[in-house]
C-alpha distance (Angstrom), angle and dihedral (degrees) to the residues before:
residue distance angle dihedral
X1 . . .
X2 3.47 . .
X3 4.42 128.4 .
X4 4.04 123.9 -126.7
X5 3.84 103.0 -132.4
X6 3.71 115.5 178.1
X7 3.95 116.2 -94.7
X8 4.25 103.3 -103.1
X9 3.79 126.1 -151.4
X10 3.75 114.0 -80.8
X11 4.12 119.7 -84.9
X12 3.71 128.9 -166.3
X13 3.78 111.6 -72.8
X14 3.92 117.8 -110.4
X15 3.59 129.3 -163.7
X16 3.44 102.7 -103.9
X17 4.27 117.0 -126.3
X18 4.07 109.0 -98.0
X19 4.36 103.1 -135.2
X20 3.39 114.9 -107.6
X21 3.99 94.5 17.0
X22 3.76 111.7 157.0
X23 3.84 109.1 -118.9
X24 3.76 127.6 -157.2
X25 4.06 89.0 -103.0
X26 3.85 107.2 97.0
X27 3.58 89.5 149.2
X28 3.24 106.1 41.6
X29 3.84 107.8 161.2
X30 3.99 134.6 175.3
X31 3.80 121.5 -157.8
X32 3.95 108.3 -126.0
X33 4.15 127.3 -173.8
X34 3.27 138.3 -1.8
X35 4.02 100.3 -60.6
X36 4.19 87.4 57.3
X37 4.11 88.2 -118.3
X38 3.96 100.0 -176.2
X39 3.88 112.7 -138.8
X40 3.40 118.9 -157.3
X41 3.49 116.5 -141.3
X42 4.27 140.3 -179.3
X43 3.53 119.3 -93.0
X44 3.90 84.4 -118.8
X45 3.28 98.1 53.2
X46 4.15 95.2 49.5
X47 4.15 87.0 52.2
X48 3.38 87.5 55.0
X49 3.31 100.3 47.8
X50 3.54 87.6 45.8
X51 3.68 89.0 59.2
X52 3.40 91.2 46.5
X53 3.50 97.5 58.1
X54 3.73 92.8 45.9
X55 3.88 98.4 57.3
X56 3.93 80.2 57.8
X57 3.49 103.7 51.6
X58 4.15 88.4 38.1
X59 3.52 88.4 56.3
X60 3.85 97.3 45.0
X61 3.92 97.2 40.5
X62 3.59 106.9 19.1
X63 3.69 123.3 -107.1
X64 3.86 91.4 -99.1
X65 4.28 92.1 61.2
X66 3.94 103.8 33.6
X67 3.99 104.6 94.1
X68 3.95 118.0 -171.5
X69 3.24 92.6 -91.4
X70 3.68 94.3 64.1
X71 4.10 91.3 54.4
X72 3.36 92.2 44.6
X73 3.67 97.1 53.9
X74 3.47 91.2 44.4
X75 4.18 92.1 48.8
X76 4.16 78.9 46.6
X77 3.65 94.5 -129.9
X78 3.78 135.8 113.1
X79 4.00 126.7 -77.2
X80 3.69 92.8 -116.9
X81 3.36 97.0 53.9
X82 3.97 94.1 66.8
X83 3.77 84.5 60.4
X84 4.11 91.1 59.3
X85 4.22 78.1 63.2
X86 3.77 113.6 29.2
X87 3.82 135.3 34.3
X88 3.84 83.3 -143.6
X89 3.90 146.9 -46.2
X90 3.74 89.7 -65.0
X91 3.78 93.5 55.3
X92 3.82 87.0 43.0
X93 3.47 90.5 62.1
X94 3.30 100.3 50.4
X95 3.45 100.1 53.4
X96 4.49 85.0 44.0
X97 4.12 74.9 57.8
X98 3.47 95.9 47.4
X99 3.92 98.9 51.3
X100 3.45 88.2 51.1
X101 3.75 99.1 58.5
X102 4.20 81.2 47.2
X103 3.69 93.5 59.5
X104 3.71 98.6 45.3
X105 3.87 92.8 48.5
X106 4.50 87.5 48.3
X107 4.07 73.5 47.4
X108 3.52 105.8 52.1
X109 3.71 85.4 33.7
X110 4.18 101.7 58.1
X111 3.62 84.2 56.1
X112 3.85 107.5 47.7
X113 3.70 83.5 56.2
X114 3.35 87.5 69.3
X115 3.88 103.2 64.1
X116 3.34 131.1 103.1
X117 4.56 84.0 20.9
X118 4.00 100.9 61.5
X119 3.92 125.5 54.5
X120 3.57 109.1 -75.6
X121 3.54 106.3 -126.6
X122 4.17 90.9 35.7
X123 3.40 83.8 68.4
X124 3.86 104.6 45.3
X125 3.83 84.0 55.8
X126 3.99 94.2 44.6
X127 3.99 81.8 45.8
X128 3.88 96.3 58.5
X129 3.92 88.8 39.3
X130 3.91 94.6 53.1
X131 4.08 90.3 41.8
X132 3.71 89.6 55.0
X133 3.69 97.8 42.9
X134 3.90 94.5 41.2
X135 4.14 84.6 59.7
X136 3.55 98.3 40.9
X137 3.86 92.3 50.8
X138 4.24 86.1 49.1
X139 3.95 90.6 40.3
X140 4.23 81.7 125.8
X141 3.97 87.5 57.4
X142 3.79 97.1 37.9
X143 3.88 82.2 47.7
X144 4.10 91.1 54.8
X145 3.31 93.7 40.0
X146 3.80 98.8 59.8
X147 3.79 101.0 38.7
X148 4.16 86.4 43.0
X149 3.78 92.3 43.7
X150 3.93 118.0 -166.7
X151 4.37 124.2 -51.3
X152 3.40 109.7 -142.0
X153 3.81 82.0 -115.6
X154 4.21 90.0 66.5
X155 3.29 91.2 32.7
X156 4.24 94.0 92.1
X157 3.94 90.3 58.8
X158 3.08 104.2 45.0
X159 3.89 87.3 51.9
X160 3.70 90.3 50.8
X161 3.90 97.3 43.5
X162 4.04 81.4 49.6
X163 3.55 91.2 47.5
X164 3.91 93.1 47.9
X165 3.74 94.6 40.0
X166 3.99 89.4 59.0
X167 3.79 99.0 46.1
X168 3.49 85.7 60.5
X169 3.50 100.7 51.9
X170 4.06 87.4 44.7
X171 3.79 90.2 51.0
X172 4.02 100.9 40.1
X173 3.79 78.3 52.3
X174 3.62 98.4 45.2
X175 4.23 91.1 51.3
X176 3.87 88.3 49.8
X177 4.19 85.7 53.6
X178 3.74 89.1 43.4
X179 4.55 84.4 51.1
X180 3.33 88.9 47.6
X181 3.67 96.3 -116.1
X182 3.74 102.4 109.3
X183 4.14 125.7 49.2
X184 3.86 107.8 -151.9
X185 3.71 129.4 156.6
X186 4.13 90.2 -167.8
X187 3.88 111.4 25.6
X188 4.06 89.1 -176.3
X189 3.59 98.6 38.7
X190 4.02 93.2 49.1
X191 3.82 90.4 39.2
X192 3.76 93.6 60.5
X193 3.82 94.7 42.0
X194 3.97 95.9 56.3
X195 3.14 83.3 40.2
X196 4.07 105.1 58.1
X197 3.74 86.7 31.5
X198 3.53 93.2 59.9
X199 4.14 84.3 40.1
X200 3.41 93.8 54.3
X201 3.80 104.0 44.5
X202 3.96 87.1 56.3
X203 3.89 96.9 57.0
X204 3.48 92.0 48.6
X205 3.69 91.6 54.4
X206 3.90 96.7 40.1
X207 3.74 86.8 41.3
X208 4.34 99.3 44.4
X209 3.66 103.8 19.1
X210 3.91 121.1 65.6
X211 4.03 87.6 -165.7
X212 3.78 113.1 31.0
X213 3.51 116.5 -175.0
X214 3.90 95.3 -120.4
X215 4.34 92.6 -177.3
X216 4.04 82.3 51.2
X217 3.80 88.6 56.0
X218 3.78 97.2 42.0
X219 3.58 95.7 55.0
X220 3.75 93.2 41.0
X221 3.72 88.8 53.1
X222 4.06 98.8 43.5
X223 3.96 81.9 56.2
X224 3.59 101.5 47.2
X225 4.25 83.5 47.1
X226 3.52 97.7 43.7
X227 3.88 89.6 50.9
X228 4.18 92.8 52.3
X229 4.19 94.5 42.6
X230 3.65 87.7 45.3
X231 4.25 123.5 111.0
């Protein structure tokens, strides 16, 4: 569940935010509507909408033309309130890098703790269905992440999320082997090539097809796994 963007030349290294720090913006408010209501809102939630807003504008403009202004129009809140979060764009996109690698590992995760308790082959469909929703529904940071490419200061997590990612598909794989379920000479080997098969074919539709035919793709991709788990 992870992308292969192309290794990028080096950039100054930036502390990277620590999740759930407290940050000097206990009122943090945004003016909404017509009347100018202010809504006061968590520091949390503001980064993350900051974030949000970011993988938007990245993926619209290109990392290289969106200023701060642009992401803090579109998160509709003051320029000087980016600054309570992020040292700069640069250290705003490393942290927008760095949740992403989180929520495919608490991905990957909720459904390897489902082998070995829910019907084997149930799951290797709901697998390919949740892979291919999970990168259609972060097409804006699969997008970024391909035309940005990987710093040599990202570069470490993304190996270890890809790392991670493909011992669990080699040892969901091995446990349906050991049940008798699967046939597999090469649990790893086979895990990692369904799995950046299945990668690849869903950045080249998110990235070259402005309507991909995502039940197409599932059913393609249940067929091509069925046929390599198989006895």
């Amino acid at each position: 569940m992870t992308i292969l963007p192309t290794m990028v030349g080096s950039r100054p290294r930036r502390r990277a935010p620590t999740h759930g720090a407290e940050y000097p913006d206990p009122g943090s408010v945004m003016v909404v509507g017509a009347e100018g209501k202010r809504v006061t809102k968590r520091p949390g939630e503001r980064r993350e909408e900051l974030l949000d807003a970011a993988a938007q504008v990245f993926a619209a403009k290109g990392v290289a033309k969106t200023t701060i202004s642009d992401i803090t129009e579109s998160a509709g809140v003051a320029k000087g309130t980016f600054y309570l979060y992020f040292d700069s764009k640069d250290h705003l996109l490393g942290a927008l890098k760095e949740r992403f690698v989180d929520e495919i590992l608490r991905h990957a995760g909720s459904l390897y703790e489902r082998v070995g308790r829910d019907d084997w082959w149930a799951l290797v469909d709901e697998t390919v269905r949740s892979f291919v929703d999970f990168m259609d529904d972060h097409r804006e940071m699969c997008q970024v992440m391909v035309h940005e490419g990987i710093t040599p200061e990202t570069s470490p997590q993304f190996a270890e999320c890809q790392r991670r990612i493909d011992e669990m598909f080699a040892a969901a794989i091995k446990m349906g082997v050991d049940a008798g379920v699967f046939s597999v000479a090469d649990p790893p080997l086979t895990g990692r090539l369904l799995h950046y098969a299945l990668d690849g074919a869903l950045i080249h539709a998110i990235l070259y097809e402005d309507d991909f035919d995502r039940e197409r793709l599932v059913s393609a991709a249940r067929e091509l796994v069925r046929k390599a788990l198989a006895p």
